[in-house]
Structure formats: C-alpha cells, structure tokens
N, C-alpha and C positions, 0 to 999 in steps of 0.2 A: 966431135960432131957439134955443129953449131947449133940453137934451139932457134924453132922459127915460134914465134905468141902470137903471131893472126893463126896458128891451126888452134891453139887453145881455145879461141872464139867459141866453134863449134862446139865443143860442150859445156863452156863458163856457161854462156845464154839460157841453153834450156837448162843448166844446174840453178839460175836464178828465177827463172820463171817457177819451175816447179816449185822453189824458197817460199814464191810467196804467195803462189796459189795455197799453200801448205798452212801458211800459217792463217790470211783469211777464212781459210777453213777451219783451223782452228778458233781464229775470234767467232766467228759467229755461233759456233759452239759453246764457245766460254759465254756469252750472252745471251742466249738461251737459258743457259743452265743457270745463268744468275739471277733472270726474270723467270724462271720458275720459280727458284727457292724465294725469292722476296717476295713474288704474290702470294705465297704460301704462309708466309710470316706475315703479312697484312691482313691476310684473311682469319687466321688466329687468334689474331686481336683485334676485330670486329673492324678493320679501319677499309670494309670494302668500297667507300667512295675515292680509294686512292688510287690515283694510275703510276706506272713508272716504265721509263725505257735507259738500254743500258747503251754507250758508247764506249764499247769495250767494258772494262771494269767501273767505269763512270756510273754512277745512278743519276737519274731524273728525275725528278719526284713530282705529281700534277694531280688535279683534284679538287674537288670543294668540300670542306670539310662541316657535321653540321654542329661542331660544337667550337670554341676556341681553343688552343693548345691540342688539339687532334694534328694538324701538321707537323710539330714539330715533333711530337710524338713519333708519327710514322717514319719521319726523315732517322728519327733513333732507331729506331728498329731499322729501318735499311741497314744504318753504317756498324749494325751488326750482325750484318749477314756474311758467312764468311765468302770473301774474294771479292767483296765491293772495296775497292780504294777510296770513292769517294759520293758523298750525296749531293743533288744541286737539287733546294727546296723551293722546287716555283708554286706551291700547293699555298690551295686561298681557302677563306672561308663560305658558304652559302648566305645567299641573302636575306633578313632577316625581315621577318612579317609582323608590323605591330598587331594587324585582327588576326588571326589565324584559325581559319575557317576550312572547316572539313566537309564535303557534302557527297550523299551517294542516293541516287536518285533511283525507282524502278517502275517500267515501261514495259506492260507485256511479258517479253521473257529477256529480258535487257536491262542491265544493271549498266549504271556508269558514274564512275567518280571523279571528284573536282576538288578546288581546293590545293590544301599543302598538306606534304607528310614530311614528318622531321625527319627522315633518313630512309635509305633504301632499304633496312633492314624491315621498318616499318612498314612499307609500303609493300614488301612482299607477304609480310604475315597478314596485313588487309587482304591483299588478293590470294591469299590460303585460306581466310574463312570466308570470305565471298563463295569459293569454288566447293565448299562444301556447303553451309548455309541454301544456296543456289544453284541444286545439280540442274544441267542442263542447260544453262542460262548462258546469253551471251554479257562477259563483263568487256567494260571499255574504260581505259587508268588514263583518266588526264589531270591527273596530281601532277603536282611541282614541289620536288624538294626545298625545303624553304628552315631557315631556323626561326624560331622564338615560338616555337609548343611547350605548351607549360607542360608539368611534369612527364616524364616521358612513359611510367609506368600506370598512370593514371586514364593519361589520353587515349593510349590504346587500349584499355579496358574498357571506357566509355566506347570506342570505334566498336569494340566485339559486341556489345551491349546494343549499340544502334543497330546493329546490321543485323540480329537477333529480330530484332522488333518488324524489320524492314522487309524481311521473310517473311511476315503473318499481316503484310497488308499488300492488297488487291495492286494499288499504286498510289505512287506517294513517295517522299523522299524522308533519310533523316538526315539532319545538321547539326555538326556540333563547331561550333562558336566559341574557341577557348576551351572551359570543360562547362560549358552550358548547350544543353542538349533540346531540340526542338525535333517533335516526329510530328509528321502531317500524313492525313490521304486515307482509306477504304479498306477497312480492314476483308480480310480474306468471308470470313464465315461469321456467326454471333460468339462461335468459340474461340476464334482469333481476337474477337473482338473484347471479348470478358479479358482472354490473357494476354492483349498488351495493355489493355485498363490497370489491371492488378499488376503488372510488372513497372511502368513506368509511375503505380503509386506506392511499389513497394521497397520493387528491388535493384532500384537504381545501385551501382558499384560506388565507392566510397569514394567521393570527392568530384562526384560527378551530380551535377541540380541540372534537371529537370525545369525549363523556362515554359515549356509549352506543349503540352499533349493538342493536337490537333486531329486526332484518328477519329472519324465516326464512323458508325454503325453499318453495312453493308448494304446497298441501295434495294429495296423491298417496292414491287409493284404487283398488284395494290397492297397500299399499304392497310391493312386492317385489323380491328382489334373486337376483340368478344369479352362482355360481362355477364356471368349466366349467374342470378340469385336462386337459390332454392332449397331446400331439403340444411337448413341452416347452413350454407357454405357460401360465399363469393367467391366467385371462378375466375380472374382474370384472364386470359389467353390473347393470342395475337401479336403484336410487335407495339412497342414503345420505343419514340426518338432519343435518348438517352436517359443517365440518373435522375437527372434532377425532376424529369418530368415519370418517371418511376414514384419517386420519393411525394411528389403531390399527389399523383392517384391513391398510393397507399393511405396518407393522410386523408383524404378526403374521405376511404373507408371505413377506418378507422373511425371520422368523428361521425359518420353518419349509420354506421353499423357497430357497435361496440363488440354487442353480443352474438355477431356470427365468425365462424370461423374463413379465414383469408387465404387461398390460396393463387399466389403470386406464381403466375407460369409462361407470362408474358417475355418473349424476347428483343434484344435488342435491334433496332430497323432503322434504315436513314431514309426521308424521303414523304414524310407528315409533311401535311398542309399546315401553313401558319397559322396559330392559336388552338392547334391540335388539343395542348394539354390541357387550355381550361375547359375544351366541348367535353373532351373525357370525365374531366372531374366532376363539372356538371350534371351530367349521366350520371354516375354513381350516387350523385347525394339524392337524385329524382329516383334513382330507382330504389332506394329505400323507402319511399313513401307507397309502392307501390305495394300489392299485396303476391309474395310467393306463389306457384315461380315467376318471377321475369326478366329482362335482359335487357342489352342495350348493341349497336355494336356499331361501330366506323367503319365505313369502305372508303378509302381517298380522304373525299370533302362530303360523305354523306353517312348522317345521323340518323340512327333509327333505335326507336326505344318501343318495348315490346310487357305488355302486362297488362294487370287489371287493377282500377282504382277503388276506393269504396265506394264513392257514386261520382256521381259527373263534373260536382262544384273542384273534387280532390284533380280528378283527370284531367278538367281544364286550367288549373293551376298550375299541375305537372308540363301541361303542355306548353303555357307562357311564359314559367320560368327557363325550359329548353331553348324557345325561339329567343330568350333575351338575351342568353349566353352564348349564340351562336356567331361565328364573325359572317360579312356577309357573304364572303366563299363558300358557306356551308349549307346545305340543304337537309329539311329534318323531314323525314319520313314518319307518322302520327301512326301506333300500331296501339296505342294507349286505350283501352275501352273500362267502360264504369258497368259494375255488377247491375244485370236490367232489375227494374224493381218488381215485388213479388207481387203477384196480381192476390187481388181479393178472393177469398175462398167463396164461393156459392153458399146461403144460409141450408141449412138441412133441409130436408122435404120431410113434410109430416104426414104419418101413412092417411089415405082417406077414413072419416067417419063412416061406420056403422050401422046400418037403422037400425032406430030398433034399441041404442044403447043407450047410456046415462053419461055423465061427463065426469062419471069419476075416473081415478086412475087403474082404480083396484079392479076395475071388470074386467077390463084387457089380460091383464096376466091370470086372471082365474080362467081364463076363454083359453089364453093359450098352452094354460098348463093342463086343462081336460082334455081328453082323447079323442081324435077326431071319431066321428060318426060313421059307422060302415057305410057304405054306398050303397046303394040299390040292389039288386040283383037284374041281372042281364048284362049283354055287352055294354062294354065302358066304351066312353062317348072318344072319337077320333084326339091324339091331340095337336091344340090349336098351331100353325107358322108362324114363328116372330117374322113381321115385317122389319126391317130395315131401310135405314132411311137413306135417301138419297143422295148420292156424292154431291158435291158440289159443280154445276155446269164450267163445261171446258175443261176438267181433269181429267178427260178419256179412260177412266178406270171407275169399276163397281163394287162392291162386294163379292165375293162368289159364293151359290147361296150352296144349302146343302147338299149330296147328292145321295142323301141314305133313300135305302127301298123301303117301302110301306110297309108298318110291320102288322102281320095280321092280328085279329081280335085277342085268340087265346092266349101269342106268345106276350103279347101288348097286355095281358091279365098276369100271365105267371110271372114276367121279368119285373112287375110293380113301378113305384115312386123311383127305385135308385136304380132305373137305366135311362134316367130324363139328363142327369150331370153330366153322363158321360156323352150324350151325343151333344147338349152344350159344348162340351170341352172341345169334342172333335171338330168341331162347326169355329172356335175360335181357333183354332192351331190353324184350319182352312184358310181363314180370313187374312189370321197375320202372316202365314205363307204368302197368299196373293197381293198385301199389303207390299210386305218385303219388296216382292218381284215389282211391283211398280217403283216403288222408292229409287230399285238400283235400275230400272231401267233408264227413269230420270236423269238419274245423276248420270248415266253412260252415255244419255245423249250431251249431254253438255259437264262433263269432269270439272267437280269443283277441287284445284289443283293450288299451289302457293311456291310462291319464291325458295330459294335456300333461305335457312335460319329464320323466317317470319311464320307469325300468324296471318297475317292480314287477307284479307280475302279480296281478289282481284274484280272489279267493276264486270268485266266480264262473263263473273259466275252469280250477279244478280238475277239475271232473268233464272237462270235453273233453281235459285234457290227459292224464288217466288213460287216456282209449280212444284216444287218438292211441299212448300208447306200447305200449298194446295191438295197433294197428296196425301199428306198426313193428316188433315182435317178431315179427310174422307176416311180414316180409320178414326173412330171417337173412340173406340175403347180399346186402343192396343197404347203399348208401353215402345218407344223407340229411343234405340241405342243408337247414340250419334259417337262411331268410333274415327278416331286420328290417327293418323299414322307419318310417319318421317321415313325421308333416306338416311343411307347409311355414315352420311358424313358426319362428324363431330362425335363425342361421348353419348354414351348411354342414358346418361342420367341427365344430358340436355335434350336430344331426341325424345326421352318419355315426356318430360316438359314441355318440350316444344308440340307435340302428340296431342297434349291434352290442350292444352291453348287454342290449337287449329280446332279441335272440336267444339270447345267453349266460345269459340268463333261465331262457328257456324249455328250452335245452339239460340245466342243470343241475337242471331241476325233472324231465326223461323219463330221465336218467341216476338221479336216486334210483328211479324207478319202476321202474326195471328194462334199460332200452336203453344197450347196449355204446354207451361212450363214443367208443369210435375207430369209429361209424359215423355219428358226427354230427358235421357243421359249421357252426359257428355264421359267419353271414356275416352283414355290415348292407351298408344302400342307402343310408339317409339316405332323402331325401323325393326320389330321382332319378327312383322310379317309381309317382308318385303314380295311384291310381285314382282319385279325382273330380277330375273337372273343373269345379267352381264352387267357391268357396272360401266357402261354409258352414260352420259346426261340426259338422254332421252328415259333410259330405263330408273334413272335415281328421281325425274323430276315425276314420274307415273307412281313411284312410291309415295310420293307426299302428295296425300290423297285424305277423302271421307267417304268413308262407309256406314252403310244403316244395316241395323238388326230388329225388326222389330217381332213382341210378344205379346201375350194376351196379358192384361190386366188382372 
C-alpha cells in the first residue's frame, strides 16, 4: 500500500499549532513567575525604586536608584534568582540636589508637602505620620525623589519633629533646609503656644539646629491686660505679646515693688499695638507710687490707670509721666484722684455764762456736782418742740417731724427725766429713715452706675450727685454710709477693691459739694450683693452701683 503525506497535513497542522500555543503558555507563565519572585527579592532588600520585566527568562532591570552602587546591587540579586539566565542593567541613578529643601505647609484642614525626599521609603513614613499627627486632614505629596539629603537617619527625625510642631499651630508651615529647621505661623491655643516654645528650645532631635522659631502667640481681640495692686500682692492678668516683653514687665516690678509679692498670670497673645510694652511698663512703675488698692489696665491702644495719690502735686506727676510714655496711638484714660484735704475742725462752743456766778472754775463743778432742787409742786410745765431747721430750697424733702401722742400730765410726772432719750432716739431713727428714702430715691432717678473695671464716675451722674449732697445737707446730724458694689466679673479680692474706690469716688466728689467729710463712709461690697439675677450685661452693669445708708449720729 502506497502512503499518500498530503493526508498527514491534516493532523501535522493542528499537532503544530497546539506546540506552540503550548508552549507560549507556558512562557508567559515562566515570566510571571520570575517577576514575582525577583520583586519579592528586591523588596527584601529595600531596593523598592527598582522596576524589572522578564523576556522569557531574560531580566530587565529599570529604576532610579537614590544612592550609588544600589544598581548594581539590585542587578545581583536578580541574577540570583533562580530561573533568570540573564540581567540587562539599564537602572540609573536619581538626581542629585545641592539645597535640599523639605517643606510641609498647613491650611485649614490641608496639609501639603514640597520639596525632596531621599527615597520612597521615606516618603511613605512622612505620609504615615502626617496621617496620624492630622486625622482627618487632607494631605497632598509633591515631593520629588531627589538624592543629596544629609544623613538619612537624622533627616527624618528632624521631618517627625517638624510635623510634630506643625500640628500645634493654627497655620503656618515647617522647613527644613538641610538639617536646619525653620517653623513659622499661629500657634493653635497659649498652650500650644508655651509647648512648641519649650520644644523648639529644648527638644530639638540630635543633629538637627533650630535657624528660626517664627510661631507667635494666638491672635487675641481685644487685646487686654490687668494690674490689680493691693492687700500686698501685684496681680498681673490679661495677655502679653511674647517673652521678652513678659521679662520687662516683670522687671519693671520688681524694681519698683521690692517688697510685694508677684503674681505672674498673664498669658501669651498676638496682636498688641506698637510700643505696647513700654505703656505696660510704665503703668507698673506709676502705680507703685500710688496708694493701695489700685490698678492699671489696657484695652487695644487704651490706657487707664485707676487709684489714689497722696495729694494732687504726686497725682499730677503720675499723670505726666503716663502721658509722656505714651506713643501717640495710645489714649490714657485719668481715674487718678488725690486724697481731698481735711477740712478744719469747728473751735468748741463754750457753754453760756451764768448770772449770778464768779469766773472761777471751781463753781461750775461744785453746781454740778450738788443735787438738783425738787421742783415745785403742781403739774410740770408741757415739754418744749425742738424746732428743726430748714432744708435747704430746691431739695423737695423735710424732715419728718414726730408723730408721738400728748402724753398726759401724771403719766408725763411718773415716767420722769428718762423717758425724754428715748423719744429723742425714736425721732432720730424717724429722721434717718426718711433721710435714707430721699438719698435712694435720688439716686433712682438718675443711677450713679460705672464702666467694667473703673472707678471713674461718668459726667452724666454729676447732676444726681449734686442733689444727693443737697440731700445730705438737709440731714445735719445723720452719719451716711456711701456703699460700692461691683459685678460679678473678675476676682474677689479685685471687685472688693474696685467696690471701695467706686465709693471713695463718690465720697470725695459730695465732700467738694459741700457734705462734712466725717459724716460719710465710704464702704465697698464687691459683687457679694448683686441685684440681678441672670448674668446679662444689662443685669452685671445694674450691679456696679452706690448705695446709701444712712444713721443717727
């Protein structure tokens, strides 16, 4: 039988076609399998910037490497991966940055860095503390792999260390320059602001300096500041624009206060008007001239110094060395008063002469040390009405006189001499009653009211306080308590101060008018007896007020 080879066709063909669909199946499997295992052996050994593809068992090897001798390295370890035959090393190196400058910037809730990072390893562990450091944050990486970062252990301790800091302010950015570190921008609170002060001068990482703290203080509106002198203490409180103007306040108390004790409670503020720190200072050394308690304090660009001098020559000095230290941004508000002077006491009155007597001394006390004379016999004679004198015209108030009933002859015999005192007393407690009720109705028509934190008494409470002393003239022998009182804002033991000041205010404004000084007592409350009860500014400014009390003599 003859063989015919055109039938053989039909199955040599597809016997050859399936050969070599077979075996491309197979390479691409072999190639796989060998760009597995070699990424996997790259990765090992940290040489993640390398790429490689296989052409069959061929390797490729591609990449920028960020150090020298990393290519060839890697190219070794290929050609010891089992089933590569052969490596073709086209792997280069990274470009190298003579500045090498890192920067990470924050915006709201937006973080974004720039700059170069030596390697991608690096660059991942930046944005693994970014993403803790800044939950919630959007980050954005437009680093550039770059070589020539000095030590590579060092750099990135500085980067952990900035971005630490970078957290604890408002906005701002840190840079690091080499391994010279500069932070800038707004710190978060006065306690972020304390601890990246104390971090960037303590605890920089080793080998890493510190070129430029740029953080200030938290922007503060208004910016103000309180001195409260008294009970031997200086209180600072309020906001100071950094240390250094800290460290002259202190000083300045220091030279001008030896012997009181300092209490520093002032925090840190950004946002003083220029030449802030000498107005402060200046304050502090005036108000030690002044006499306990009193105060000083800054709102913005406005000065106000609050106490009492020993007399007018010390107050107008206090006053002119204020205005000379002032820049001329600054306006000074005068709360400065001088102790009024004591008025001259009246000479005694001498009882009248006696007819009938001698000019010696010794009659008198023999007369008054014999017994008086029994009276007559018969009804005792009515007794006489004190007159009282007349108010003074225009003060729409009188005395009220008494309103006892007649008492008849016998019981006017049996109740004697000591039931005469007591209807005196009752007739005075009448008087200072009705006294009282005028005083405060006065004051109710027109409330003599004050600022927060001042004494000062407002132009507007002149006219009331003119018919008040009009009113208290019209009591000649009553005793009146001029009481102060504060809201509730600030300490206790500035509110009693500030209490008594308002009174001693108002005292030495009705003693120029005209009311004897030794009938008035200036007393303060503080805010112990507050009349509103919701704490409004209408109801806190109804507290800081004056009240009268007034008594018999």
């Amino acid at each position: 039988m003859k063989c015919n080879w055109r039938r053989w066709l039909w199955g040599i063909v597809p016997l050859l076609v399936l050969s070599w669909a077979a075996v491309q199946s197979e390479h691409a499997r072999l190639e796989a399998d060998l760009a597995q295992r070699a990424r996997q052996a790259l990765d090992s050994r940290g040489h993640v910037w390398a790429a490689v593809e296989f052409e069959g068992r061929d390797a490729v090897l591609t990449g920028r490497a960020p150090q020298e001798g990393e290519p060839a390295k890697a190219a070794a370890l290929l050609a010891g991966v089992r089933g590569v035959r052969v490596v073709d090393n086209r792997a280069g190196l990274l470009e190298k940055s003579d500045k090498y400058l890192w920067v990470a910037q924050r915006r709201s809730n937006r973080i974004k860095f720039g700059g170069y990072a030596p390697s991608y390893q690096a660059r991942q562990a930046i944005l693994g503390v970014a993403r803790v450091s800044f939950p919630g944050f959007e980050v954005v990486d437009h680093t550039v792999l770059a070589r020539g970062a000095p030590s590579y252990d060092v750099w990135l301790a500085g980067v952990s260390f900035a971005l630490k800091q970078l957290a604890l302010i408002k906005r701002g950015e840190v840079r690091l320059d080499g391994l010279d570190l500069t932070v800038a921008g707004e710190a978060e609170d006065a306690g972020a602001y304390r601890a990246v002060k104390s971090a960037l001068a303590n605890n920089a990482p080793k080998g890493i300096k510190v070129t430029a703290d740029l953080v200030t203080a938290p922007v503060v509106s208004p910016f103000t500041w309180l001195a409260q002198l008294g009970n031997g203490r200086l209180v600072l409180t309020g906001y100071v624009p950094d240390e250094t103007a800290r460290a002259e306040l202190l000083a300045a108390a220091k030279a001008s206060l030896p012997d009181i004790d300092l209490d520093d409670k002032m925090e840190p503020g950004h946002g003083a008007p220029q030449g802030w720190a000498g107005v402060a200072a200046a304050a502090i050394r005036e108000l030690a001239r002044l006499r306990r308690p009193g105060g000083a304090s800054i709102k913005d660009a406005v000065l106000a110094v609050f106490g009492t001098a020993a007399d007018e020559a010390v107050a107008e000095s206090v006053r002119n060395n204020l205005r000379a230290a002032l820049p001329a941004a600054f306006k000074f508000v005068d709360q400065i008063q001088a102790l009024p002077l004591p008025l001259p006491r009246a000479p005694a009155k001498q009882p009248p002469a006696v007819p009938g007597t001698t000019g010696s001394a010794s009659a008198p006390a023999k007369e008054a040390s014999a017994p008086p004379a029994a009276p007559p016999p018969g009804p005792p004679a009515p007794a006489p009405v004190k007159e009282t004198s007349a108010p003074p015209a225009g003060t729409g108030w009188a005395p009220v006189p008494s309103q006892e009933a007649p008492v008849p002859p016998a019981a006017a015999g049996s109740a004697g001499p000591a039931a005469a005192p007591a209807r005196e007393a009752s007739a005075a407690e009448v008087q200072a009653k009705a006294c009282q009720a005028q005083l405060r109705n006065v004051a109710a028509a027109g409330p003599v009211l004050f600022a927060l934190a001042s004494a000062e008494i407002a132009r507007h409470a002149y006219p009331t306080l003119d018919r008040l002393a009009e009113a208290a003239n019209a009591c000649p022998g009553m005793r009146i308590e001029v009481a102060g009182h504060a809201s509730r804002e600030g300490s206790a033991e500035f509110n009693q101060d500030l209490s008594l000041r308002r009174a001693q205010s108002v005292v030495a404004y009705l003693v120029r008018a005209g009311v004897e000084a030794e009938r008035l007592e200036p007393v303060g409350y503080g805010a112990s007896r507050p009349l509103a009860q919701d704490d409004s500014e209408e109801g806190r400014a109804g507290d800081r007020r004056i009240e009268f009390t007034v008594r018999p003599r």
